[in-house]
C-alpha positions in Angstrom: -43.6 -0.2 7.5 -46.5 -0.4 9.9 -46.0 -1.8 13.5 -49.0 -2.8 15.3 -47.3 -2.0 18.7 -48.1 1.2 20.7 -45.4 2.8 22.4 -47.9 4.7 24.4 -51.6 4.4 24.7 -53.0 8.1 25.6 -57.0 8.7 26.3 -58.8 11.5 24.1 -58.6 14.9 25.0 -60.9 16.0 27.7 -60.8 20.3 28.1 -60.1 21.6 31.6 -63.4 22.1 33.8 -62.8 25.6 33.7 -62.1 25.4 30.0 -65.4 28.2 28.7 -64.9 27.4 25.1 -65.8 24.4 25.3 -69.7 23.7 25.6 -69.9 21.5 29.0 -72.7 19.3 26.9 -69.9 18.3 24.5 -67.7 17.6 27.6 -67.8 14.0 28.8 -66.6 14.7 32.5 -70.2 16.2 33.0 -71.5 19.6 34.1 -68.8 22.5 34.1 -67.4 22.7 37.8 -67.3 25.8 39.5 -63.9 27.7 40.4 -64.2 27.6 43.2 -65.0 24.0 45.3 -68.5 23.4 46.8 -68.4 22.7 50.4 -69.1 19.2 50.6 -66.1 18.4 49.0 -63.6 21.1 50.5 -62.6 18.5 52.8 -61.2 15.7 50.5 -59.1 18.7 48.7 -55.7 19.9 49.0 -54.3 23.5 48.9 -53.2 23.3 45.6 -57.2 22.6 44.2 -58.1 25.4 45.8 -58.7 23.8 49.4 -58.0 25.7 53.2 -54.9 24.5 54.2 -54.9 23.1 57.2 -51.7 23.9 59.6 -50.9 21.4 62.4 -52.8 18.7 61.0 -51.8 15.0 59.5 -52.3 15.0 55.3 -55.8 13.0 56.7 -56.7 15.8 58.2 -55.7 15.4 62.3 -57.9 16.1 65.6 -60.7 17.8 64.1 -58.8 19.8 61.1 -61.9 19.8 59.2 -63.8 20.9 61.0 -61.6 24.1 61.6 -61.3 24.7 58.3 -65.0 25.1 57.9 -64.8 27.5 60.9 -62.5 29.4 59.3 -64.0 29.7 55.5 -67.7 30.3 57.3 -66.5 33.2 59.6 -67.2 36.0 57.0 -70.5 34.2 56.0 -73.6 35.3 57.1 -77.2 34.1 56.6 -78.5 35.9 53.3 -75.2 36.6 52.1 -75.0 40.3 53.6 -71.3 41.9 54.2 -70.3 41.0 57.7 -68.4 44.5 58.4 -72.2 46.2 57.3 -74.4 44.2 59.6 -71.6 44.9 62.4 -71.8 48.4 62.1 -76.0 48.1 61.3 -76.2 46.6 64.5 -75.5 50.0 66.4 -77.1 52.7 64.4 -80.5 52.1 65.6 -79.8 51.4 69.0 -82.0 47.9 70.8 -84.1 48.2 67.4 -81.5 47.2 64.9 -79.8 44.7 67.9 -82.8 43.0 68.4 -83.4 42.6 64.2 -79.8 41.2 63.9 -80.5 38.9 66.9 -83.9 37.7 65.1 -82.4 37.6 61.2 -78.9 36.9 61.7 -77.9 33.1 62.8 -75.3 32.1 61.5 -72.3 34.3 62.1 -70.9 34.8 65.6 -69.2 38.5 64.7 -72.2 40.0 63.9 -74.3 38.4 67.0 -71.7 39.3 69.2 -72.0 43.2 68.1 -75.5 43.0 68.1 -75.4 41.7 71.9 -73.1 44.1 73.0 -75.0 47.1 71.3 -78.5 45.8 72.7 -76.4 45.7 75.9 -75.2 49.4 75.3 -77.9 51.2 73.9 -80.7 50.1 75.7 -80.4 51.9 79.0 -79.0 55.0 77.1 -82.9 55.3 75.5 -84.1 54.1 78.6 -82.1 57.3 80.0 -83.1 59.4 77.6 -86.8 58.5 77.4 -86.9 59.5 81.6 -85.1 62.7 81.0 -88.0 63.7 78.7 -90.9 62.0 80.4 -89.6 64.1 83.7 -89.7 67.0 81.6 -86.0 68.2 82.3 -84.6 71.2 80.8 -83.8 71.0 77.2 -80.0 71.5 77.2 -80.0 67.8 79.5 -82.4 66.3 77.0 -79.4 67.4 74.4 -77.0 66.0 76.5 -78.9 63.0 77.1 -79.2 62.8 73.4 -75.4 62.9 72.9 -74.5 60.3 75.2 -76.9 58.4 73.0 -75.8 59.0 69.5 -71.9 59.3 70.1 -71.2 56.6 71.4 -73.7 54.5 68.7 -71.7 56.3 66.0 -68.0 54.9 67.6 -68.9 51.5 68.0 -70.6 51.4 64.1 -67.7 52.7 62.9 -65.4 50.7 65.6 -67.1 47.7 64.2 -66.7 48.2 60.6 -63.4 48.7 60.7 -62.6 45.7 62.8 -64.0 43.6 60.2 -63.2 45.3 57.0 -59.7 45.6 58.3 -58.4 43.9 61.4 -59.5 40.2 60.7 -63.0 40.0 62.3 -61.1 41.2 65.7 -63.6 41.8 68.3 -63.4 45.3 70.1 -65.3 44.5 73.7 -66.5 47.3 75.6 -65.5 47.5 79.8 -67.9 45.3 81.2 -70.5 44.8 78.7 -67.8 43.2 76.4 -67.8 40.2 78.8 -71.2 39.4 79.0 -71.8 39.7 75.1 -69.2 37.2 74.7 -70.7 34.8 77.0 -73.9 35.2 76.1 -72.6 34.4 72.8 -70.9 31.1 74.4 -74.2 30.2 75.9 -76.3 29.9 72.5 
C-alpha cells in the first residue's frame, strides 16, 4: 500500500557549524562559523549562543545594554593582543620610559593606560631625584638610598598591578594623591 501523503515533511540534514568532520565546502550553510561569535553580531545573540548576558536590560537590549556589553567583553583587550596583567605590571619596571611606551603603543584599554599614567606620575620625579643626588655628587650611601626609593617602590606597584588584574577583576589599586589624577587624566582622553 503506498500513500502519497506525508505525515511530516523534514529538510536534509545539515551538520552543526561546529561539526569538524564535515568538510565546510560540502556544507550548504556556508563557511564553518567560529566558536566563539564575531563581534558584529554579539549583539543580536542571546546567552545561550554564547552572547554577554545582559542584566537589567529589556530582551531588546534596554538603555544602552549593548553597548555595556561591549565594555565589558573589551576590558581585558588590548591593542596587539598583549596580556593586560603583563603590560600593567611592564608599565612600572622601567620607570617614565616604559609609561611613556604604553602611553604611545597602548590605546585601547583603559587598565593598562591608567597604570601607565600613574607610574609616569610616580617614577618620574624619583629619577629626577636620583639623577640630582648624583649630579650634586652626594655621598654614595644616599645615592643607594636614592636608588631604593626608586626601585622599591617600582617593584610593588608591578607586582600590585599584576595581581590586580590576574586576580582581582581588573581592580584598580590608586596610589594617595597620584591615584586621582591618573584617573582623571584617564577621564579627560
Amino acid at each position: 500500500m503506498s500513500s502519497s501523503s506525508h505525515f511530516a515533511s523534514f529538510a536534509a540534514y545539515t551538520p552543526p557549524p561546529d561539526d569538524h568532520s564535515v568538510p565546510a565546502s560540502t556544507s550548504k550553510s556556508g563557511p564553518a562559523r567560529p566558536w566563539f561569535p564575531n563581534q558584529t553580531s554579539q549583539r543580536d545573540m542571546s546567552y545561550q549562543s554564547g552572547g554577554i548576558p545582559t542584566f537589567n536590560a529589556s530582551a531588546a537590549g534596554g538603555l544602552g545594554a549593548a553597548e555595556e556589553a561591549d565594555s565589558q567583553q573589551n576590558q581585558w583587550e588590548t591593542r596587539y593582543g598583549l596580556r593586560v596583567d603583563l603590560l600593567a605590571a611592564m608599565a612600572y619596571l622601567l620607570g617614565p620610559i616604559s609609561a611613556l611606551a604604553l602611553l604611545i603603543i597602548e590605546t585601547h584599554n583603559d587598565f593598562v593606560r591608567f597604570h601607565a599614567y600613574q607610574s609616569a606620575l610616580l617614577t618620574t620625579p624619583l629619577v629626577v631625584i636620583r639623577i640630582f643626588a648624583s649630579l650634586l655628587h652626594f655621598p654614595g650611601w644616599m645615592c643607594t638610598i636614592f636608588t631604593l626609593l626608586l626601585v622599591c617602590p617600582e617593584l610593588y606597584m608591578a607586582v600590585r598591578a599584576y595581581l590586580d588584574a590576574s586576580q582581582n577583576g581588573l581592580a584598580r589599586f590608586e596610589l594617595p594623591y597620584i591615584g586621582p589624577i591618573a584617573t582623571r587624566w584617564l577621564d579627560e582622553e
